[in-house]
mmCIF file as gemmi writes it, N, C-alpha and C atoms, coordinates in Angstrom:
data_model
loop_
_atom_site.group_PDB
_atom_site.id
_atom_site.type_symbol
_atom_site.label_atom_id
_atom_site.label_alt_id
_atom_site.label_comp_id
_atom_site.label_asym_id
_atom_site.label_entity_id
_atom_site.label_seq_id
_atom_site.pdbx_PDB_ins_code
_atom_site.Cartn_x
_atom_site.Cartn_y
_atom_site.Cartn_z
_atom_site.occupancy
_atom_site.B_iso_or_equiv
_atom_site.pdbx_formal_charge
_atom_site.auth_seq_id
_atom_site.auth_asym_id
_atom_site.pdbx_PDB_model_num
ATOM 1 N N . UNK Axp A 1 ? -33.891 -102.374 54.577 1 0 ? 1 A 1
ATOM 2 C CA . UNK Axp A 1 ? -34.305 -102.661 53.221 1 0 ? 1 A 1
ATOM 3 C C . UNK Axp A 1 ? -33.142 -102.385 52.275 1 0 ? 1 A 1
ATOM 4 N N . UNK Axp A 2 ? -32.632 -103.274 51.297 1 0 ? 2 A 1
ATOM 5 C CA . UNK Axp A 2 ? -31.693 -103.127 50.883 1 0 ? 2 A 1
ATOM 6 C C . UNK Axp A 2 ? -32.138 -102.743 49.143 1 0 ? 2 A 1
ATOM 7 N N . UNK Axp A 3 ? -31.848 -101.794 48.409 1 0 ? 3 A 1
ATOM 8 C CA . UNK Axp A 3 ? -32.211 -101.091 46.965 1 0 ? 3 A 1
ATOM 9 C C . UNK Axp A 3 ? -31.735 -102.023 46.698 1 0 ? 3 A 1
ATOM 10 N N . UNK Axp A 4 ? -32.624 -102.116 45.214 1 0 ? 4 A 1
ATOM 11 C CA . UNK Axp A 4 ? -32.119 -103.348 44.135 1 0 ? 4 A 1
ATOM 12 C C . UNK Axp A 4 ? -31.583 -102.54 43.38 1 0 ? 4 A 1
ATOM 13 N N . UNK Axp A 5 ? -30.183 -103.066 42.938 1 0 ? 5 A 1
ATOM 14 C CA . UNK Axp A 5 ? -29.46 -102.348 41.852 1 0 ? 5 A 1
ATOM 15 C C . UNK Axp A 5 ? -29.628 -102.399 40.591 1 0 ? 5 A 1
ATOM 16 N N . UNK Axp A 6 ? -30.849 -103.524 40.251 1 0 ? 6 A 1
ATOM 17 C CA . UNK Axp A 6 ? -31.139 -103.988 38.835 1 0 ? 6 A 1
ATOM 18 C C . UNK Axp A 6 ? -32.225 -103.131 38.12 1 0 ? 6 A 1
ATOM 19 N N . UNK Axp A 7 ? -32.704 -102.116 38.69 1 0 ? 7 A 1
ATOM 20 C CA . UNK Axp A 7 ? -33.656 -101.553 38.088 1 0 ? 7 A 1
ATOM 21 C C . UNK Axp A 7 ? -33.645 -100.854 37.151 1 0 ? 7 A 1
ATOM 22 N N . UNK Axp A 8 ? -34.434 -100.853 36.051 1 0 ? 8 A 1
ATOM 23 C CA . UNK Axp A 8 ? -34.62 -100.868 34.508 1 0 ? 8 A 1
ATOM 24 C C . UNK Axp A 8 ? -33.701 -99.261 34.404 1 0 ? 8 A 1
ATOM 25 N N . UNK Axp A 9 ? -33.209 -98.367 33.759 1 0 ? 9 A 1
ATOM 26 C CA . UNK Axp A 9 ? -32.511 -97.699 33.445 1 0 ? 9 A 1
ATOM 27 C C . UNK Axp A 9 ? -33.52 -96.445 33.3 1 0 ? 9 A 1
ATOM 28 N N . UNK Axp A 10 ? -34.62 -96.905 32.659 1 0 ? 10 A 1
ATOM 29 C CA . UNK Axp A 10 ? -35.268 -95.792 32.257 1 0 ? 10 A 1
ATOM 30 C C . UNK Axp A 10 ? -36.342 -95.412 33.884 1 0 ? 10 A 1
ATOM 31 N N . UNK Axp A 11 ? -36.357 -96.514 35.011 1 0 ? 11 A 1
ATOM 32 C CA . UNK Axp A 11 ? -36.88 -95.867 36.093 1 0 ? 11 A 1
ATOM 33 C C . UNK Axp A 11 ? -35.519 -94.681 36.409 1 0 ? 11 A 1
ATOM 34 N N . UNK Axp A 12 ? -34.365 -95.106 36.474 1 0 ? 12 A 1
ATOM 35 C CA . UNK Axp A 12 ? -33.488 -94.124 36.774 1 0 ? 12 A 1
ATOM 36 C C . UNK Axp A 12 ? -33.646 -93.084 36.346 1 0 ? 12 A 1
ATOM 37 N N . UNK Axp A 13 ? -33.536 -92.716 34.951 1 0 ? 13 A 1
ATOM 38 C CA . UNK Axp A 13 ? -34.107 -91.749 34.203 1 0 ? 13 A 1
ATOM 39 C C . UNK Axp A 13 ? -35.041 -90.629 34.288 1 0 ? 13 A 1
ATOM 40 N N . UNK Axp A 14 ? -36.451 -91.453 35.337 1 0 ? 14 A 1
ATOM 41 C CA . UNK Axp A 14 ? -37.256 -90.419 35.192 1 0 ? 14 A 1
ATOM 42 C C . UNK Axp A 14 ? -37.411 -89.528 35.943 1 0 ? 14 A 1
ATOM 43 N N . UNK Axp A 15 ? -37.651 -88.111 35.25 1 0 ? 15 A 1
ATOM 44 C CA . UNK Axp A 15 ? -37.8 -86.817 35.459 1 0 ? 15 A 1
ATOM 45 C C . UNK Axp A 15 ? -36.036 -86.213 35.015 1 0 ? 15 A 1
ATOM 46 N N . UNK Axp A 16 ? -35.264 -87.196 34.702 1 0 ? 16 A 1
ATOM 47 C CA . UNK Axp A 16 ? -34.06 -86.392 33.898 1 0 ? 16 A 1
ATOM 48 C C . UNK Axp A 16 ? -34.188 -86.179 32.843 1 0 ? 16 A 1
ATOM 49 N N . UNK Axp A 17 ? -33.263 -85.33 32.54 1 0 ? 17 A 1
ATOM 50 C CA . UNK Axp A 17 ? -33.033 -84.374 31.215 1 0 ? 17 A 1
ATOM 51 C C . UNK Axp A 17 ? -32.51 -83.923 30.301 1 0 ? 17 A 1
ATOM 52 N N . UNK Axp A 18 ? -31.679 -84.271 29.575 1 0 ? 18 A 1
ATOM 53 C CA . UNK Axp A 18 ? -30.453 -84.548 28.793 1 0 ? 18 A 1
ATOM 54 C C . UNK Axp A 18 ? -30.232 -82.525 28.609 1 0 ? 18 A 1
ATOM 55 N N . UNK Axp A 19 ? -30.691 -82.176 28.342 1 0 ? 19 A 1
ATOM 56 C CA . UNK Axp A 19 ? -30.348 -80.508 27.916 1 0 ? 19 A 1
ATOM 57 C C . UNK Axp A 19 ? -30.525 -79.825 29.361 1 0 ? 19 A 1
ATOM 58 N N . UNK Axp A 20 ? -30.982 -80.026 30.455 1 0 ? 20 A 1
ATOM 59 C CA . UNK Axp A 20 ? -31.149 -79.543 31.584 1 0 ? 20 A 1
ATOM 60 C C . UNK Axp A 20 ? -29.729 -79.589 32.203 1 0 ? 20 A 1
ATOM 61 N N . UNK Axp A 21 ? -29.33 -80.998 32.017 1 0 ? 21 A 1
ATOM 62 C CA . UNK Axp A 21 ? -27.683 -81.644 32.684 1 0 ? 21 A 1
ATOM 63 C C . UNK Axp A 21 ? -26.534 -80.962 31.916 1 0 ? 21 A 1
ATOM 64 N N . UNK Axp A 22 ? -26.929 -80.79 30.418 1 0 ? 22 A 1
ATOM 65 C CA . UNK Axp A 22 ? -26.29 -79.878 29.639 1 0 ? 22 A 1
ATOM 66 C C . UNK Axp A 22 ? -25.616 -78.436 29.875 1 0 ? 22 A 1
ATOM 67 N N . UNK Axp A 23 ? -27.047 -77.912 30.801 1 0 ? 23 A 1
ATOM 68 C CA . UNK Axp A 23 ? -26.557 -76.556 31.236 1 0 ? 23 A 1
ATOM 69 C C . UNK Axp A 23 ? -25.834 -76.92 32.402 1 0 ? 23 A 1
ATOM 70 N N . UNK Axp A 24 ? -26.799 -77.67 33.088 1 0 ? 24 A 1
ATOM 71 C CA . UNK Axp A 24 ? -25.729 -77.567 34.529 1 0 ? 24 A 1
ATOM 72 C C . UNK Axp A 24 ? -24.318 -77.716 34.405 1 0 ? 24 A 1
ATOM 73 N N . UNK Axp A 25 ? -24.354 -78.463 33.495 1 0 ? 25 A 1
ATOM 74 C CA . UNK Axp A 25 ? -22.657 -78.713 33.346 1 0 ? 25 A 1
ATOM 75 C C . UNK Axp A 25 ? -21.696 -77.472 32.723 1 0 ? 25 A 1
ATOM 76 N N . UNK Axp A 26 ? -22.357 -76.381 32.139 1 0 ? 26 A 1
ATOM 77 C CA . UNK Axp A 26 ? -22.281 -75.235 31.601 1 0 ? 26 A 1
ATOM 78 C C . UNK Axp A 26 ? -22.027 -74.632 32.382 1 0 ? 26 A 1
ATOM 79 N N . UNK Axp A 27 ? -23.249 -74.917 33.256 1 0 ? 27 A 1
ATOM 80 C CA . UNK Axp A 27 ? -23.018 -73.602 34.178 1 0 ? 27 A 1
ATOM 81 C C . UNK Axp A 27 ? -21.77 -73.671 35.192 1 0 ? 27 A 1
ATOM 82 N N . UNK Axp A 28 ? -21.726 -75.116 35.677 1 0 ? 28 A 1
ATOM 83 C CA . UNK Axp A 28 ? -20.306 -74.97 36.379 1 0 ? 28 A 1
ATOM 84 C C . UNK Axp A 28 ? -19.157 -74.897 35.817 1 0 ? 28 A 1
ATOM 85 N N . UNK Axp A 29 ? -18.914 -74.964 34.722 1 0 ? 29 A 1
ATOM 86 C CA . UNK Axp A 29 ? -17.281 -74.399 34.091 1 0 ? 29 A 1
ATOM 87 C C . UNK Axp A 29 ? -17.612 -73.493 33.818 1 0 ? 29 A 1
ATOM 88 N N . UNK Axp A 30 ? -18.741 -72.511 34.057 1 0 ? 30 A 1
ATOM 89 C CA . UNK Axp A 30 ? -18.594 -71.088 33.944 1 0 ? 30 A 1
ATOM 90 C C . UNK Axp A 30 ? -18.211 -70.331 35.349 1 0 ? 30 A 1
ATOM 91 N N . UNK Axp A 31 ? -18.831 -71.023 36.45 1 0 ? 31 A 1
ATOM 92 C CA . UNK Axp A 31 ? -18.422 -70.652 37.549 1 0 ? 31 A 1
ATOM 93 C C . UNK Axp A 31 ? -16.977 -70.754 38.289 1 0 ? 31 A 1
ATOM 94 N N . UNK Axp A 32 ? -16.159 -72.185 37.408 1 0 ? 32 A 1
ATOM 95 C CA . UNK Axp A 32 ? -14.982 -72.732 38.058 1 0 ? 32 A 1
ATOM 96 C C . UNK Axp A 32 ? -13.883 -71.534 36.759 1 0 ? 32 A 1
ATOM 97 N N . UNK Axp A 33 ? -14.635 -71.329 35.616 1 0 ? 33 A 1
ATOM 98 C CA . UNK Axp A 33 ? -13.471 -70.821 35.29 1 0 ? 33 A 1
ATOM 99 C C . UNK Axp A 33 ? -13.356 -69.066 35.469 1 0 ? 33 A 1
ATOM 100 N N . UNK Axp A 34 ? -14.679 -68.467 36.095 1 0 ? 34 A 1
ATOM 101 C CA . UNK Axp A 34 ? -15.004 -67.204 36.556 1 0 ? 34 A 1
ATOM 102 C C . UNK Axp A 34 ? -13.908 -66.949 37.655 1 0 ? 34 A 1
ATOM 103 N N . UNK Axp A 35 ? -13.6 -68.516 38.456 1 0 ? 35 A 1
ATOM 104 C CA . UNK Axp A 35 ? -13.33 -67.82 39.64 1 0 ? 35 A 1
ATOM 105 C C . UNK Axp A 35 ? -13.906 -67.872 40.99 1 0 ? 35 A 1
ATOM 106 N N . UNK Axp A 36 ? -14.851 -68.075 41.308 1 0 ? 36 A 1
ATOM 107 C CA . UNK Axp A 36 ? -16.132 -67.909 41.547 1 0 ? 36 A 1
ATOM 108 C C . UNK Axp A 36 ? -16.235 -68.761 43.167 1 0 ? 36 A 1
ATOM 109 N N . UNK Axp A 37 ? -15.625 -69.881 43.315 1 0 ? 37 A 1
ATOM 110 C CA . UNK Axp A 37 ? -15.681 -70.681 43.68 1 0 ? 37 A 1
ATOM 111 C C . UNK Axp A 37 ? -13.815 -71.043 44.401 1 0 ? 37 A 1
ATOM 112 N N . UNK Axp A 38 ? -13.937 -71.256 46.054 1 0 ? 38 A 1
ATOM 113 C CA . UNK Axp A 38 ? -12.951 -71.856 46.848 1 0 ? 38 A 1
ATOM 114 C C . UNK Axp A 38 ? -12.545 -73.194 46.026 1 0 ? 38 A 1
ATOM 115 N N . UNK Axp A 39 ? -11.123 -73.362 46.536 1 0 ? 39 A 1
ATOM 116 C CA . UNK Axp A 39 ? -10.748 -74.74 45.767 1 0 ? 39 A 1
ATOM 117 C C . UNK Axp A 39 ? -11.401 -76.304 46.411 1 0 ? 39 A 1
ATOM 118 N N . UNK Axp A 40 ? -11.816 -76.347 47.254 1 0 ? 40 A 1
ATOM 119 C CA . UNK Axp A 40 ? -12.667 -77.144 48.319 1 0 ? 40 A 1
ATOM 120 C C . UNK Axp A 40 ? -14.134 -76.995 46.95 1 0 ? 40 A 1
ATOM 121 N N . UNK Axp A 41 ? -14.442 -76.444 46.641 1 0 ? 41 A 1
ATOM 122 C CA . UNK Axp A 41 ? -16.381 -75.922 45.795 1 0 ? 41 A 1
ATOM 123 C C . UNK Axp A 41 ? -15.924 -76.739 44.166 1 0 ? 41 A 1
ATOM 124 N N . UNK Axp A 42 ? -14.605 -76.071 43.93 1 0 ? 42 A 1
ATOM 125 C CA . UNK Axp A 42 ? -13.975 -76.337 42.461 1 0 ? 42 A 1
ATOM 126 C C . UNK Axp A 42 ? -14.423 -77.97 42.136 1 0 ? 42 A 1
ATOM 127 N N . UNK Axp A 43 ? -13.775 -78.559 43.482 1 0 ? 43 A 1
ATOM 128 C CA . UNK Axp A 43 ? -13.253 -80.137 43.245 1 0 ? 43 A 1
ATOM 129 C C . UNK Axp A 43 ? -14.9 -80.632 43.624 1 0 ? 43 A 1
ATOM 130 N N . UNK Axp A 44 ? -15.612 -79.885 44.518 1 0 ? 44 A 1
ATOM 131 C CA . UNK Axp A 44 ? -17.047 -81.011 44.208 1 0 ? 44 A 1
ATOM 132 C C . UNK Axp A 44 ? -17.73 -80.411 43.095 1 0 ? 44 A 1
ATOM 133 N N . UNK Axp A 45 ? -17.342 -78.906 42.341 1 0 ? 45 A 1
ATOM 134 C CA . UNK Axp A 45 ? -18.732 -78.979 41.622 1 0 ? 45 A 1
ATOM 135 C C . UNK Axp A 45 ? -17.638 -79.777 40.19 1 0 ? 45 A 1
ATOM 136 N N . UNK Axp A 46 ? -16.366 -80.023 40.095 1 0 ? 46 A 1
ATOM 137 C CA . UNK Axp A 46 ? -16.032 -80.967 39.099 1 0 ? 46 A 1
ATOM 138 C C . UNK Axp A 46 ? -16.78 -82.251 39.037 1 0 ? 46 A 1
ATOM 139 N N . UNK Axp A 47 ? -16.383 -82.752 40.264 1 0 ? 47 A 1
ATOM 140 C CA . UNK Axp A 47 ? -17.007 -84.121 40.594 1 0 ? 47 A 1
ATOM 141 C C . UNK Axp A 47 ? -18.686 -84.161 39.895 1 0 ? 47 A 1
ATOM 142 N N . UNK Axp A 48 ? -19.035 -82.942 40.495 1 0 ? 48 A 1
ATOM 143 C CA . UNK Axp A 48 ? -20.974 -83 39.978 1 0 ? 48 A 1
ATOM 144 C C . UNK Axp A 48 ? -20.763 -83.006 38.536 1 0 ? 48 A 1
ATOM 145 N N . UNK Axp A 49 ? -19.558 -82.383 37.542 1 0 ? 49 A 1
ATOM 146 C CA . UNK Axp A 49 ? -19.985 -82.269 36.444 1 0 ? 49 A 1
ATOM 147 C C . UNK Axp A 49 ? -19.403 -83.122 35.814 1 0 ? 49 A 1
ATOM 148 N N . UNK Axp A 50 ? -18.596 -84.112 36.495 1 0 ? 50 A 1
ATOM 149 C CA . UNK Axp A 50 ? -18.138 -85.511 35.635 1 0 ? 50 A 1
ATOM 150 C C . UNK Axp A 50 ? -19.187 -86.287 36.058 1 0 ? 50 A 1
ATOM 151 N N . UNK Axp A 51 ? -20.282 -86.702 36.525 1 0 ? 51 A 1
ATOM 152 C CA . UNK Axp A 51 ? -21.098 -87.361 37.201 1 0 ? 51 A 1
ATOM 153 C C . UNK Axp A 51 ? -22.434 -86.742 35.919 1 0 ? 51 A 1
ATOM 154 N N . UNK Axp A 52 ? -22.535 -85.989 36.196 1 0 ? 52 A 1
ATOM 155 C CA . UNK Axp A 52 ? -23.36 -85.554 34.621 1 0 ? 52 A 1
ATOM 156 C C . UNK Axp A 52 ? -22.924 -85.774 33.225 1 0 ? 52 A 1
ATOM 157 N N . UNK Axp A 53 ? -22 -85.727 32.97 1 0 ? 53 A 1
ATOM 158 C CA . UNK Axp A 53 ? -21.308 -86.228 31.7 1 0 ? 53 A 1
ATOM 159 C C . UNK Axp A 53 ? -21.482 -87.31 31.57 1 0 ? 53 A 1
ATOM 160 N N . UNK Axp A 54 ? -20.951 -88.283 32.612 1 0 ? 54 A 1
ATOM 161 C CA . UNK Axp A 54 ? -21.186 -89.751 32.568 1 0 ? 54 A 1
ATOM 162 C C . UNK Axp A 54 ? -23.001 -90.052 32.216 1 0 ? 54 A 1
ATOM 163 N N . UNK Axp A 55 ? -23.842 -89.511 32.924 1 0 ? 55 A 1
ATOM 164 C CA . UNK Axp A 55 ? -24.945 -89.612 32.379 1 0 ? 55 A 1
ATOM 165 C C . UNK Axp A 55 ? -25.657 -88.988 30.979 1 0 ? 55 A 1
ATOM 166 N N . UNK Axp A 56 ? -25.4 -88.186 30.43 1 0 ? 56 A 1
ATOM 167 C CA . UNK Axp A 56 ? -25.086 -87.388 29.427 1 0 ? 56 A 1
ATOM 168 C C . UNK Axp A 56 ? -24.996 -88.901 27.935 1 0 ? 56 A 1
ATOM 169 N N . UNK Axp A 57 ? -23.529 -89.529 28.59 1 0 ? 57 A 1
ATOM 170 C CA . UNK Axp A 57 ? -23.028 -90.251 27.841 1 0 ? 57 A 1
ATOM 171 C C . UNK Axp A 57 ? -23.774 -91.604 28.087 1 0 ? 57 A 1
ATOM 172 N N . UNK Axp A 58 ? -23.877 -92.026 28.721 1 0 ? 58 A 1
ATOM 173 C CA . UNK Axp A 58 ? -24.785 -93.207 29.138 1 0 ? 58 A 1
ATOM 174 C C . UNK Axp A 58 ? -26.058 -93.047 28.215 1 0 ? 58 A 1
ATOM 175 N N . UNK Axp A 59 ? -26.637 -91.854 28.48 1 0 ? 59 A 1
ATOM 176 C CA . UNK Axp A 59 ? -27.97 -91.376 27.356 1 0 ? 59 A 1
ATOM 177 C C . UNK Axp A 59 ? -28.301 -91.664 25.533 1 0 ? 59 A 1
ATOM 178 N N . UNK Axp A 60 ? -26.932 -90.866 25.909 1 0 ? 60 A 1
ATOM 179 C CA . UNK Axp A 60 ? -26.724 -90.733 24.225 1 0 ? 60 A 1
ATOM 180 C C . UNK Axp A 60 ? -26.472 -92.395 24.161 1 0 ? 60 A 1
ATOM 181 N N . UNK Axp A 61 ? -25.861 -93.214 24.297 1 0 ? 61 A 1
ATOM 182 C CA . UNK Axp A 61 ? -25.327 -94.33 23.661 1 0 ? 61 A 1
ATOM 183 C C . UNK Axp A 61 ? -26.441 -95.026 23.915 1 0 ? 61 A 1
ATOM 184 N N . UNK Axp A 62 ? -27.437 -95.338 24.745 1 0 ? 62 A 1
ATOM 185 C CA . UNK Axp A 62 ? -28.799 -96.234 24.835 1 0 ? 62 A 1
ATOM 186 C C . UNK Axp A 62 ? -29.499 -95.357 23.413 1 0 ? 62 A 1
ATOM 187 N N . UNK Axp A 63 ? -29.765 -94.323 23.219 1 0 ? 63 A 1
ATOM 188 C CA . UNK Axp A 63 ? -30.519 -93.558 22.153 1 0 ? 63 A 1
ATOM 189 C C . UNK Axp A 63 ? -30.025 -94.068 20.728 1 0 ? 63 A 1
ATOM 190 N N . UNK Axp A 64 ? -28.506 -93.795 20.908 1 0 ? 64 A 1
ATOM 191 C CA . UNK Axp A 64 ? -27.751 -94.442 19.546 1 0 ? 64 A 1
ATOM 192 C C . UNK Axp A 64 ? -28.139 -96.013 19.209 1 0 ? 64 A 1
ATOM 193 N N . UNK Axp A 65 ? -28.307 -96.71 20.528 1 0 ? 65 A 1
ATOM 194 C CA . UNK Axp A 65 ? -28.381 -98.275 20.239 1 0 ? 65 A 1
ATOM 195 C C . UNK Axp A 65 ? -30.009 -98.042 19.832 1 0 ? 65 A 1
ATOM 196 N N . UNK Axp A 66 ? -31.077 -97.247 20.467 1 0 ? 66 A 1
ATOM 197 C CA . UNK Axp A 66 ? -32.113 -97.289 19.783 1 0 ? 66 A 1
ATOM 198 C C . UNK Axp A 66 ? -32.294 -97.031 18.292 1 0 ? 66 A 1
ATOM 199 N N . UNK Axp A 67 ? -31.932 -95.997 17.534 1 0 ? 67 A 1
ATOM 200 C CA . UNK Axp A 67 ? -31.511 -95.749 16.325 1 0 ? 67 A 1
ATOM 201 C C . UNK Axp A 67 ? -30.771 -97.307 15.59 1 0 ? 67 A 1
ATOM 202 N N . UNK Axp A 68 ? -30.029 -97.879 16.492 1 0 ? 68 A 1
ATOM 203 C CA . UNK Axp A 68 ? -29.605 -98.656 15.526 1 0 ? 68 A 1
ATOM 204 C C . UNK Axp A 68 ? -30.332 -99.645 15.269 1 0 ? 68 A 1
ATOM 205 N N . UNK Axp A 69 ? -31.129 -100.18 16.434 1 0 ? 69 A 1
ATOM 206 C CA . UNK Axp A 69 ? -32.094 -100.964 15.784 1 0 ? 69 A 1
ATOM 207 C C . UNK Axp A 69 ? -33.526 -100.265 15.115 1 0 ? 69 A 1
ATOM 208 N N . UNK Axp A 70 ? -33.577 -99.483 15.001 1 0 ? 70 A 1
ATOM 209 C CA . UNK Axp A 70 ? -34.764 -99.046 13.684 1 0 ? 70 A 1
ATOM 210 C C . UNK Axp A 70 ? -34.14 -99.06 12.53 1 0 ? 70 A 1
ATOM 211 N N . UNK Axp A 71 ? -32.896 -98.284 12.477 1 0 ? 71 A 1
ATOM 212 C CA . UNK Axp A 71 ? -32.239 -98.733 11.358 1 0 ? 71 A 1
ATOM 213 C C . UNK Axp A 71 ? -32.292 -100.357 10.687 1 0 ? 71 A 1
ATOM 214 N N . UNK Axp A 72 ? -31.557 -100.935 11.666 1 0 ? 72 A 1
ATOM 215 C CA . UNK Axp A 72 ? -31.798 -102.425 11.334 1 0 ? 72 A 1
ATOM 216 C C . UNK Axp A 72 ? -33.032 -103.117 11.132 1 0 ? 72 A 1
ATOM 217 N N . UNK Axp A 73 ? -34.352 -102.594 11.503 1 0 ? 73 A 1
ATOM 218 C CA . UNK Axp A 73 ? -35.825 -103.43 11.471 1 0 ? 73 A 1
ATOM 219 C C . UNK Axp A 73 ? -35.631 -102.944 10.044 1 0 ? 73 A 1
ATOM 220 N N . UNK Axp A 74 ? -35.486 -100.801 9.765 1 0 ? 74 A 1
ATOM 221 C CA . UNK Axp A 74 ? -35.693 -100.758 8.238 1 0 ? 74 A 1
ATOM 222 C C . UNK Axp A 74 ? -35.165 -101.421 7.315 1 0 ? 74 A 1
ATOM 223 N N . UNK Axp A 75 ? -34.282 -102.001 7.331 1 0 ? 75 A 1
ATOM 224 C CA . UNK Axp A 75 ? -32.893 -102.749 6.362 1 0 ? 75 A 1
ATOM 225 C C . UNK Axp A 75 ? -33.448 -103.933 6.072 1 0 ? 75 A 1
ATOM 226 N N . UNK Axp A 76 ? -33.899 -104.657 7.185 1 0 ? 76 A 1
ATOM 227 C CA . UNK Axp A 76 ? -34.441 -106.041 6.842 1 0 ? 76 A 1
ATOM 228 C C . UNK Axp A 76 ? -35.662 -106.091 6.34 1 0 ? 76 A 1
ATOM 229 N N . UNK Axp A 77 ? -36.777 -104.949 6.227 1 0 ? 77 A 1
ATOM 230 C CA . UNK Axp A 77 ? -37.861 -105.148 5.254 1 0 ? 77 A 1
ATOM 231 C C . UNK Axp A 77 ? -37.733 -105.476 3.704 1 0 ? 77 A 1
């Protein structure tokens, strides 16, 4: 069975968390810059926290494009 890659954004979405991904991403530059972590741990929990950012950012800019069109419905009344 092969996944369809076209599926709506907000199935992706669900059960994520924009302030949840927030910490996680917190929490690992607290751990990478503690110390905390082999250089082998460093480079995947980077990877996990550019992979959250990217979603992070993906978020915010669908939210912003929502805002912009309410803005725009208000403008044109």
């Amino acid at each position: 069975m092969v996944k369809r890659k076209d599926a709506s954004s907000s199935d992706a979405m669900a059960g994520w968390n924009y302030e949840e991904k927030v910490l996680e991403i917190e929490e690992i530059i607290a751990r990478i810059e503690a110390g905390e972590l082999d250089l082998e741990a460093v480079f995947e929990q980077f990877s996990s926290a550019v992979e959250s950012l990217r979603q992070c950012e993906s978020f915010l800019q669908q939210r912003q494009q929502q805002a912009n069109l309410l803005i725009e419905t208000l403008t044109d009344d």
